[in-house]
Biotite code that builds the C-alpha atoms (Angstrom):
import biotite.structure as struc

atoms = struc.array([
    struc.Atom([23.009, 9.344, -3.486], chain_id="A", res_id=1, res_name="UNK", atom_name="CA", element="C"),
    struc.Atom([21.432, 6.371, -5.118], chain_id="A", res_id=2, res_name="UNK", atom_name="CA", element="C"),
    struc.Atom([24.431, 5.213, -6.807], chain_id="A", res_id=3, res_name="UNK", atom_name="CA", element="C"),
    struc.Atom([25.505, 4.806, -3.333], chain_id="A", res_id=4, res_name="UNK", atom_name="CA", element="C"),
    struc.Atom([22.669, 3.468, -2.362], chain_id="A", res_id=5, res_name="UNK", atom_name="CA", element="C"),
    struc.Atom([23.303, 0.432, -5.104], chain_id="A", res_id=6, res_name="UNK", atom_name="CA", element="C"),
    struc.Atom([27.358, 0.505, -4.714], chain_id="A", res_id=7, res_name="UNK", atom_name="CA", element="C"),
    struc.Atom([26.436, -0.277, -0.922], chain_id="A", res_id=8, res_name="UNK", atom_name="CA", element="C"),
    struc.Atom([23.898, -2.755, -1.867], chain_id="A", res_id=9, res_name="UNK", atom_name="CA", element="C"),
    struc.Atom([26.202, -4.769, -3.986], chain_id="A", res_id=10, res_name="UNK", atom_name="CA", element="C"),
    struc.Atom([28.972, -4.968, -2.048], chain_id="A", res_id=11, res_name="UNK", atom_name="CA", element="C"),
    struc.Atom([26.907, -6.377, 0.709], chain_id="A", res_id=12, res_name="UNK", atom_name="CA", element="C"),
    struc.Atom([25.751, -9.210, -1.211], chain_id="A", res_id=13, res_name="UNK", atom_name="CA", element="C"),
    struc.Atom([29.307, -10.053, -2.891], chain_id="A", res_id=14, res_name="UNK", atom_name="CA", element="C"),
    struc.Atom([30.696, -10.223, 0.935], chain_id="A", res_id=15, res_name="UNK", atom_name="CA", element="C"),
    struc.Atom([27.692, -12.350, 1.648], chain_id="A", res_id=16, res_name="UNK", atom_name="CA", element="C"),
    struc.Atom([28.489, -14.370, -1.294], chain_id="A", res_id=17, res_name="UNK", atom_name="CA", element="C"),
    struc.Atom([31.779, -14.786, -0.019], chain_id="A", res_id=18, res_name="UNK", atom_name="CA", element="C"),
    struc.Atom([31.632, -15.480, 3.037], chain_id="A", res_id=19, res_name="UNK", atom_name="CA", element="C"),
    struc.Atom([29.250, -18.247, 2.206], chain_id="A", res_id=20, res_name="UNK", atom_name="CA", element="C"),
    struc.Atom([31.223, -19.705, 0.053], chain_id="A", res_id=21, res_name="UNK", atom_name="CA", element="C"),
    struc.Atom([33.758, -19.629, 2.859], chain_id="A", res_id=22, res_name="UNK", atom_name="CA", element="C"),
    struc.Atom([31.593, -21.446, 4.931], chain_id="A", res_id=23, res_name="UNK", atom_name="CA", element="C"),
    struc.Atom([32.016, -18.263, 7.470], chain_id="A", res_id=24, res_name="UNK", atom_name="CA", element="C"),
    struc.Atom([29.010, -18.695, 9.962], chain_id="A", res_id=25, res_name="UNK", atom_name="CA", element="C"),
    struc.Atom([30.889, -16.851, 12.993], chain_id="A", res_id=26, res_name="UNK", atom_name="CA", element="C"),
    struc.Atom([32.617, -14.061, 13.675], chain_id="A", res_id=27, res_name="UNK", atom_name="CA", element="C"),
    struc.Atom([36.289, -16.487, 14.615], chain_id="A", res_id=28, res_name="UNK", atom_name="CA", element="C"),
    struc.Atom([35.545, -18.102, 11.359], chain_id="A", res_id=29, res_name="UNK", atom_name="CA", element="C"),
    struc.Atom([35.745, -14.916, 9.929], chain_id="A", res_id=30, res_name="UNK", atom_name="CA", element="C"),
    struc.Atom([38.665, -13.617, 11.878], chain_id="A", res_id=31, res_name="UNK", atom_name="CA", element="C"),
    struc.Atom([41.073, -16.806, 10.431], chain_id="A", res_id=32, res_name="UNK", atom_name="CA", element="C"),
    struc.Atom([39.547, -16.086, 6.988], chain_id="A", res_id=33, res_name="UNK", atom_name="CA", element="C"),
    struc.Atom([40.562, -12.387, 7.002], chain_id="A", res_id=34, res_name="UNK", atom_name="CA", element="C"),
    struc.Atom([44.210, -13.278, 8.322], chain_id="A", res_id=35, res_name="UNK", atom_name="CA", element="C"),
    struc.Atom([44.863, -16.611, 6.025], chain_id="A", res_id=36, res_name="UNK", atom_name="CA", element="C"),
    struc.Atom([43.442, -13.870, 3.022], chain_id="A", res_id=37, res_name="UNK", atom_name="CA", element="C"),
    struc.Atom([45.805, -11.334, 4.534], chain_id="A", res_id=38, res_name="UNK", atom_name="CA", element="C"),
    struc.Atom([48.871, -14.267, 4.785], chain_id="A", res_id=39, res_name="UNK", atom_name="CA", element="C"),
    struc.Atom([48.387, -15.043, 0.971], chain_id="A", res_id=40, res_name="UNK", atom_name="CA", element="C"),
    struc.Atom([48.843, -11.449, -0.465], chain_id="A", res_id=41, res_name="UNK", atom_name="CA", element="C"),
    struc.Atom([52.434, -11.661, 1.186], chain_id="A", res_id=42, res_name="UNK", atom_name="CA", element="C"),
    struc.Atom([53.557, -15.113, -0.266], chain_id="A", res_id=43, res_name="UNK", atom_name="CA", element="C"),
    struc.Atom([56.071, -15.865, -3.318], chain_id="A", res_id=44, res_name="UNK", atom_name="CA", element="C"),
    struc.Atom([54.470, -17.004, -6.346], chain_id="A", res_id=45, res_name="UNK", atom_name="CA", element="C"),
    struc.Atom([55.821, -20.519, -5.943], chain_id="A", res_id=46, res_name="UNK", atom_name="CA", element="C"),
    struc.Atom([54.772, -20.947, -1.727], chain_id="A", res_id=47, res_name="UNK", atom_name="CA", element="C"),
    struc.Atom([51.108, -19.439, -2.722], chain_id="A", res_id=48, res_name="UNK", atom_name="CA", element="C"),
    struc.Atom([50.840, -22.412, -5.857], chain_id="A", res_id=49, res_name="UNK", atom_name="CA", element="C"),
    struc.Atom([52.325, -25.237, -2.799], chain_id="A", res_id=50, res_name="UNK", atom_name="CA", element="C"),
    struc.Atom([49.569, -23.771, -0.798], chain_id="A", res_id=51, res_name="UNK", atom_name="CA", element="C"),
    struc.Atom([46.787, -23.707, -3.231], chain_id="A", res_id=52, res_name="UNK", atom_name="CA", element="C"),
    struc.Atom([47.921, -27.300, -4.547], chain_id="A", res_id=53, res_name="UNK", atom_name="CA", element="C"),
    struc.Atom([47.820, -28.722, -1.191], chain_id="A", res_id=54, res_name="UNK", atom_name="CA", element="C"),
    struc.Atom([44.909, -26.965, 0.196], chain_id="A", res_id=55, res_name="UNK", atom_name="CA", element="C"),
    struc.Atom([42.088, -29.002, 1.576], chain_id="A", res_id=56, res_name="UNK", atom_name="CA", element="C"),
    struc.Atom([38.508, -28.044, 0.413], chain_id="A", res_id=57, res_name="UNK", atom_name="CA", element="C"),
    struc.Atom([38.029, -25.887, 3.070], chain_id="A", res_id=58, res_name="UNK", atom_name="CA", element="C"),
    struc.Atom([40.402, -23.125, 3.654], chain_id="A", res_id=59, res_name="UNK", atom_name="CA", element="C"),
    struc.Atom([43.111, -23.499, 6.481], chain_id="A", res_id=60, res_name="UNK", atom_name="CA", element="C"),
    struc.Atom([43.486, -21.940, 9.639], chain_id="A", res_id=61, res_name="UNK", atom_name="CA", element="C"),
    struc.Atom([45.952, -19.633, 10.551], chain_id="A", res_id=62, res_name="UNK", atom_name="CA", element="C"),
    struc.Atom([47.737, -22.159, 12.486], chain_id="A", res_id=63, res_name="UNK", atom_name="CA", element="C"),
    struc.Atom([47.645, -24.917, 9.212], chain_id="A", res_id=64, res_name="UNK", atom_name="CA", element="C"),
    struc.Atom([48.267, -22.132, 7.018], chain_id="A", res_id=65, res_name="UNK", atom_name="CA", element="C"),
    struc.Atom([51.636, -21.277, 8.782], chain_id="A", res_id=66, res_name="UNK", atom_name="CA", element="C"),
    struc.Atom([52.700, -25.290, 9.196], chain_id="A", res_id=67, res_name="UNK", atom_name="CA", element="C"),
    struc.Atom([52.178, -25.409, 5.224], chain_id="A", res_id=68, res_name="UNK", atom_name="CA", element="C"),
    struc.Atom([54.491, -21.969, 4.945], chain_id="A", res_id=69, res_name="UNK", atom_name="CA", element="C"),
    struc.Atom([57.243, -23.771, 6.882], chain_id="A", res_id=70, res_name="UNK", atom_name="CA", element="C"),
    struc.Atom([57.217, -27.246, 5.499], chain_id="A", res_id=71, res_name="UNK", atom_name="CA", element="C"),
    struc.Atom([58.324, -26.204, 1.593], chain_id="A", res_id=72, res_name="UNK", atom_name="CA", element="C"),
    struc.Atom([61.088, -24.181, 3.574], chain_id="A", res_id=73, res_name="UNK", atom_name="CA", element="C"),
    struc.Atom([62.063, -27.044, 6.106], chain_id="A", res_id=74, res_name="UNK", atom_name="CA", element="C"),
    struc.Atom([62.819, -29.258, 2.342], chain_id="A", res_id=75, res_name="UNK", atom_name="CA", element="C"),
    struc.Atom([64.623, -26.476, 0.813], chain_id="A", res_id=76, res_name="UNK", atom_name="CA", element="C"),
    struc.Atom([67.102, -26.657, 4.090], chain_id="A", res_id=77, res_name="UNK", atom_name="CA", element="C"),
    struc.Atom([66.968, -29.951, 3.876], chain_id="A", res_id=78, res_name="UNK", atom_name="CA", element="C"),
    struc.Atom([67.910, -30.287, 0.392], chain_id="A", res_id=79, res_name="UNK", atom_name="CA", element="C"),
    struc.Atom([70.444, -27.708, 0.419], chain_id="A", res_id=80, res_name="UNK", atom_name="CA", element="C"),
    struc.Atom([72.392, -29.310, 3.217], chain_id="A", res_id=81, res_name="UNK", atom_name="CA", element="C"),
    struc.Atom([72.344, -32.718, 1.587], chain_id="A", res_id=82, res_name="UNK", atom_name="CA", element="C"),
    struc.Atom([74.112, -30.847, -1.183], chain_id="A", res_id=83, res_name="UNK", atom_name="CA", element="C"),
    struc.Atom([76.772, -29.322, 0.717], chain_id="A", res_id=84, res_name="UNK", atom_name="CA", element="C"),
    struc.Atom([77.585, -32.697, 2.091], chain_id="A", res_id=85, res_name="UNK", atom_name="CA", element="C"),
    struc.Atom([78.397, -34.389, -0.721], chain_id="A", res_id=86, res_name="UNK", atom_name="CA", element="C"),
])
């Protein structure tokens, strides 16, 4: 029972720690932290580095997270129909 005690213990403080570092002080805040988290386990390799590289200090909403999904996708379009063209 103590070892759960502890396990429980420490998890709590690494989710503090986290959140903190998050700059989560509300439970919205936490909300579009849990779902932009949730977003980036299901992105390519390459659109999670475009993400990372462009990424702000503080981590995007859901709604800036998704524009920055569709923008390297909007270009590859793009580019690909410039190359049919000619």
């Amino acid at each position: 029972m103590k070892h759960f005690v502890a396990y429980a213990s420490k998890l709590r403080s690494l989710l503090n720690y986290y959140l903190e570092s998050r700059n989560v002080s509300d439970f919205d805040r936490l909300c579009e932290l849990l779902v932009c988290d949730r977003i980036n386990t299901t992105l390519s390799e390459n659109c999670l580095k475009y993400i990372l590289c462009i990424k702000t200090t503080d981590w995007p909403t859901v709604k800036q997270l998704l524009l920055y999904i569709k923008r390297p996708l909007r270009v590859f379009v793009w580019f690909v129909s410039q190359a049919q063209t000619s």
